[in-house]
Rosetta silent file (secondary structure, phi, psi, omega in degrees, C-alpha in Angstrom):
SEQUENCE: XXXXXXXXXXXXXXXXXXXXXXXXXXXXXXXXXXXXXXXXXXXXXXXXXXXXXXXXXXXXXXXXXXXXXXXXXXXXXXXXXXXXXXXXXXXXXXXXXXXXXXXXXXXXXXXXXXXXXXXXXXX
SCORE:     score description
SCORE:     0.000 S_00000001
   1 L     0.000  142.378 -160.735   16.192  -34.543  -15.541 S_00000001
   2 L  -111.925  122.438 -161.718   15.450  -31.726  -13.628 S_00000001
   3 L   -60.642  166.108 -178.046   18.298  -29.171  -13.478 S_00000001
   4 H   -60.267  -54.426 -170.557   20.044  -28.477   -9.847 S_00000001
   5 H   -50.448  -49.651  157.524   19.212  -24.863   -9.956 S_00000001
   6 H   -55.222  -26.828  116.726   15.495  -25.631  -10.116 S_00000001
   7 H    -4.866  -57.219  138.727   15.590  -27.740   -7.694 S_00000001
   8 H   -24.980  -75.557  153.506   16.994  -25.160   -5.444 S_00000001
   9 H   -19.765  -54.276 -161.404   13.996  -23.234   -6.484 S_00000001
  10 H   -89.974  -38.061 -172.085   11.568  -25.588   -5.868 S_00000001
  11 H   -66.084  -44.421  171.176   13.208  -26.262   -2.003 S_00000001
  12 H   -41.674  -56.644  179.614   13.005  -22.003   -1.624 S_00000001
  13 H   -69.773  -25.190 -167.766    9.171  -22.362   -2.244 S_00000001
  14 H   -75.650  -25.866 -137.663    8.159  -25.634   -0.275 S_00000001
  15 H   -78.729  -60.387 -176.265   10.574  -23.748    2.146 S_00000001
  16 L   -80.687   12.502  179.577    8.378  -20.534    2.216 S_00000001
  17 L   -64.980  -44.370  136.425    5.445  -22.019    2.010 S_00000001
  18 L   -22.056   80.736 -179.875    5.317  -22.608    5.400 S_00000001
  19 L   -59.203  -37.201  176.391    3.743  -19.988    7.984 S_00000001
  20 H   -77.492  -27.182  153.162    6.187  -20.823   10.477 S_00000001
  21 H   -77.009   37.213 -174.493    9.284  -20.968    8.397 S_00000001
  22 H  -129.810  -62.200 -179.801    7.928  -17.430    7.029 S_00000001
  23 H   -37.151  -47.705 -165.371    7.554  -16.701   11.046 S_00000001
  24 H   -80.314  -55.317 -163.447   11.302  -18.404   11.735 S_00000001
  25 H   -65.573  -41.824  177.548   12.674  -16.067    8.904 S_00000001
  26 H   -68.001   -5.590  176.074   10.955  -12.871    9.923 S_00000001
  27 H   -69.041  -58.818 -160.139   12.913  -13.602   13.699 S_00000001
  28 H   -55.488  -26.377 -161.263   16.121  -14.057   11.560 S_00000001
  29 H   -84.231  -33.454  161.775   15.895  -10.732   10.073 S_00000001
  30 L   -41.163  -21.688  164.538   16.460   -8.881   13.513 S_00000001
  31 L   129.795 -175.029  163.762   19.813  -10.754   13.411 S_00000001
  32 L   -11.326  124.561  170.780   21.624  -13.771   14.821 S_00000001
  33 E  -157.743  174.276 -170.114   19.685  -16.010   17.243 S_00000001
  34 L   -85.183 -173.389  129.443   20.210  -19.757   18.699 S_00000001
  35 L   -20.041  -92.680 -174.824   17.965  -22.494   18.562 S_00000001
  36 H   -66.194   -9.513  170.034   16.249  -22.389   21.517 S_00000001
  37 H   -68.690  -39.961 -162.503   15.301  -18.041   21.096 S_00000001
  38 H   -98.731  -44.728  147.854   13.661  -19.095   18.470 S_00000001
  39 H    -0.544  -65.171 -171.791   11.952  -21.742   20.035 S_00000001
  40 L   -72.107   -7.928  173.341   10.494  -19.962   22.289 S_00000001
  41 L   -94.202   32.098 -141.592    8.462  -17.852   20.135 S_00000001
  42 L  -151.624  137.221  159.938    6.407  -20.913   19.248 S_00000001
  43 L  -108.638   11.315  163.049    3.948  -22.980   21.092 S_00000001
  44 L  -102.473  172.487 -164.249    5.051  -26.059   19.001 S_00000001
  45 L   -66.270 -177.155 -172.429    8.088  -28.415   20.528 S_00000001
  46 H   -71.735  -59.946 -175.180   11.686  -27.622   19.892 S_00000001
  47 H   -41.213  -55.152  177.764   12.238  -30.783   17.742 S_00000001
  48 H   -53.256  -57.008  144.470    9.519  -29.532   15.698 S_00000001
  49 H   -19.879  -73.645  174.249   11.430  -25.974   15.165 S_00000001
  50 H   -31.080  -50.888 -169.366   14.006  -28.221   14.494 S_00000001
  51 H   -67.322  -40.378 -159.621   12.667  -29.976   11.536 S_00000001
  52 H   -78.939   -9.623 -157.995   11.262  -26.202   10.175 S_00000001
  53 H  -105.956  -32.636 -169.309   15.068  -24.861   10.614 S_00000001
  54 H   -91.451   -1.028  179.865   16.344  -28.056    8.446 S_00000001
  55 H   -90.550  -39.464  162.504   13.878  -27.515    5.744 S_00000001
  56 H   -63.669  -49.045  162.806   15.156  -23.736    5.603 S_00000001
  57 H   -41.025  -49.203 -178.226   18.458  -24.901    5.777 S_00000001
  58 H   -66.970   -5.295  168.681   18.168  -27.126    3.043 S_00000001
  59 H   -60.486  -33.074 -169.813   16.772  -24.166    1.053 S_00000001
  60 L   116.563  -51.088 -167.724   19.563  -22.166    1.642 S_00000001
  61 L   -66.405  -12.426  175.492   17.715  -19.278    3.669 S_00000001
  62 E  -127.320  140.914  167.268   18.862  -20.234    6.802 S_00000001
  63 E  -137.655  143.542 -170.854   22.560  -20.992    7.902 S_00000001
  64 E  -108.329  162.022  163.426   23.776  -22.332   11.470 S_00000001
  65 E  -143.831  166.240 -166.011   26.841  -22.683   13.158 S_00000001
  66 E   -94.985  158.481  163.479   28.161  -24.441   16.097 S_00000001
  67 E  -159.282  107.201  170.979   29.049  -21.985   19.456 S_00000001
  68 L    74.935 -116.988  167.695   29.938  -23.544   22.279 S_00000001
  69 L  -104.056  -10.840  139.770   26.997  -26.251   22.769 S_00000001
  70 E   -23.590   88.765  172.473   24.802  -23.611   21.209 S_00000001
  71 E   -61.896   98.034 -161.477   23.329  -23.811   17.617 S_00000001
  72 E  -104.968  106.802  164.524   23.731  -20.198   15.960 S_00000001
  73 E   -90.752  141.983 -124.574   21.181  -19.195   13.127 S_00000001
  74 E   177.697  140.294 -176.883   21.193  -16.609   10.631 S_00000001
  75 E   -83.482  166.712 -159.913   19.212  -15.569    7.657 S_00000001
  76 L  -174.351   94.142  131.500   21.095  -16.079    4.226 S_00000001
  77 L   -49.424  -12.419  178.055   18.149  -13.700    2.144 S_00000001
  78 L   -63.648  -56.379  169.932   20.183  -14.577   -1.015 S_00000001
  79 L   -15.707  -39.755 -144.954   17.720  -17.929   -1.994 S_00000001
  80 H  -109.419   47.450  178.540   14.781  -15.451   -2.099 S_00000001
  81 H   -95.155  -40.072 -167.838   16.175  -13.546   -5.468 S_00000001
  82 H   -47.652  -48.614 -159.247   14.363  -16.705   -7.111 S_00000001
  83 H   -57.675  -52.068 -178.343   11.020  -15.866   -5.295 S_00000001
  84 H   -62.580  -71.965  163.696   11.483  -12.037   -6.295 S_00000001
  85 H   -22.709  -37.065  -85.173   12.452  -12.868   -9.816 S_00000001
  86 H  -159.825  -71.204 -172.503    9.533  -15.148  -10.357 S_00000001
  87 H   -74.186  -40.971  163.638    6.828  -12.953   -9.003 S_00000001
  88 H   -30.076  -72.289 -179.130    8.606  -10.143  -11.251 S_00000001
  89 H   -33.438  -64.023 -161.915    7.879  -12.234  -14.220 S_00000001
  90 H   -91.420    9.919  178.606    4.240  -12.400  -13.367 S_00000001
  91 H   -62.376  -61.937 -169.695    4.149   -8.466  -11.880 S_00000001
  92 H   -37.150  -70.184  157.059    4.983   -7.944  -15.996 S_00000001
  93 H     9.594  -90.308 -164.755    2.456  -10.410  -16.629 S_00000001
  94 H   -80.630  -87.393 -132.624   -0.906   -8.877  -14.524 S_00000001
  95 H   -72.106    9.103  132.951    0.075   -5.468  -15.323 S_00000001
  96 H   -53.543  -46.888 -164.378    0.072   -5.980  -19.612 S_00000001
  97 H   -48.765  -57.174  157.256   -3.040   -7.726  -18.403 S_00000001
  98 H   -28.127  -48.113 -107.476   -4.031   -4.679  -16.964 S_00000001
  99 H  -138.684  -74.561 -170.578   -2.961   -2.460  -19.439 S_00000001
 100 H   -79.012  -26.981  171.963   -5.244   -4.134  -22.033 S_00000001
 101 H   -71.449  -19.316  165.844   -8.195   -4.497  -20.085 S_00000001
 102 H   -61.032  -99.432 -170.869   -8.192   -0.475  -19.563 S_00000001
 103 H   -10.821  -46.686 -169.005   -7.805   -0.461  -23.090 S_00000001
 104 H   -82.798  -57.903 -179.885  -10.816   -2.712  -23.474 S_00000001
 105 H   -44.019  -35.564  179.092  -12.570   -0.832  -20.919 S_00000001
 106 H   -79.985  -31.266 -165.337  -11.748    2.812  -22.937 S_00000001
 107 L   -56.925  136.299  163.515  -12.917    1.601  -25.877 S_00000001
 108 L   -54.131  -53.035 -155.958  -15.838    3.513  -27.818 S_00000001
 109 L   -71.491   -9.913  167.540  -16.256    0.962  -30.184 S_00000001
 110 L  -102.792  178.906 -167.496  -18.105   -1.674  -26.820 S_00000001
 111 L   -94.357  152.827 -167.078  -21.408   -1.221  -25.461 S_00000001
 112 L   -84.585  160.621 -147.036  -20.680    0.970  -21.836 S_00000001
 113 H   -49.025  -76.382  -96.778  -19.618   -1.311  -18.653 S_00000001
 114 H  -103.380   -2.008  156.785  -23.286   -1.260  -17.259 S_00000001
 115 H   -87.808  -21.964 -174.216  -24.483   -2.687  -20.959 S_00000001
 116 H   -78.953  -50.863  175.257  -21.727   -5.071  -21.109 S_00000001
 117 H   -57.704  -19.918 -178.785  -23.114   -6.503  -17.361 S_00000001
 118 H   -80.816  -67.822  154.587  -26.753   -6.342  -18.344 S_00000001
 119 H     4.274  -46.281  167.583  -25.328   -8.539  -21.428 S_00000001
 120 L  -104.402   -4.789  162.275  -23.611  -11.141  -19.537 S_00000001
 121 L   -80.210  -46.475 -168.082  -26.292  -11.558  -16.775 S_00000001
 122 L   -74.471  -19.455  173.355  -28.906  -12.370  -19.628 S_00000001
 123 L   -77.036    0.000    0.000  -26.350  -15.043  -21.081 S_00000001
């Protein structure tokens, strides 16, 4: 069974996945904005907006409220600790990777890069 929290996870990424929920978030960060504002920065229909604002809802990153007849949206930036957390892990990752390939690169003890490339073109 696949724990809640992952889940959660996994809805953050399908969520961001997405250039125009990436688009609809970077609106959000200027603050507060309805429905239809954001709409309008889009040449696809409203409904479709619509659909991209409930997939960010269900994510977390975006939260609405009612105002008047008026749909209010808002960025909720907590969700995307996973995403930052995540890529941290493999930031560690590439740069040991890094780290040893210098090392391998520094070494005396190999033949120098432009012997190691004649060396793998003849293989």
């Amino acid at each position: 069974m696949v724990a809640p929290r992952r889940k959660q996870h996994d809805r953050v990424f399908k969520a961001i996945a997405d250039p125009t929920r990436r688009e609809i978030l970077s609106l959000l960060t200027g603050g507060h904005r309805t429905v239809g504002q954001i709409a309008r920065n889009f040449r696809t229909s409203r409904p479709a907006i619509s659909r991209h604002l409930r997939v960010l809802r269900r994510a977390g990153l975006v939260v609405s409220r009612k105002q008047g007849t008026a749909s209010i949206c808002e960025l909720n930036g907590k969700p995307l600790r996973a995403v930052s957390d995540w890529l941290r892990y493999y930031e560690v990752f590439w740069n040991e990777s890094l780290r040893n390939l210098k090392l391998v690169e520094d070494s005396p003890s190999l033949p120098a890069p432009s012997a190691r490339a004649e060396i793998s073109r003849t293989l």
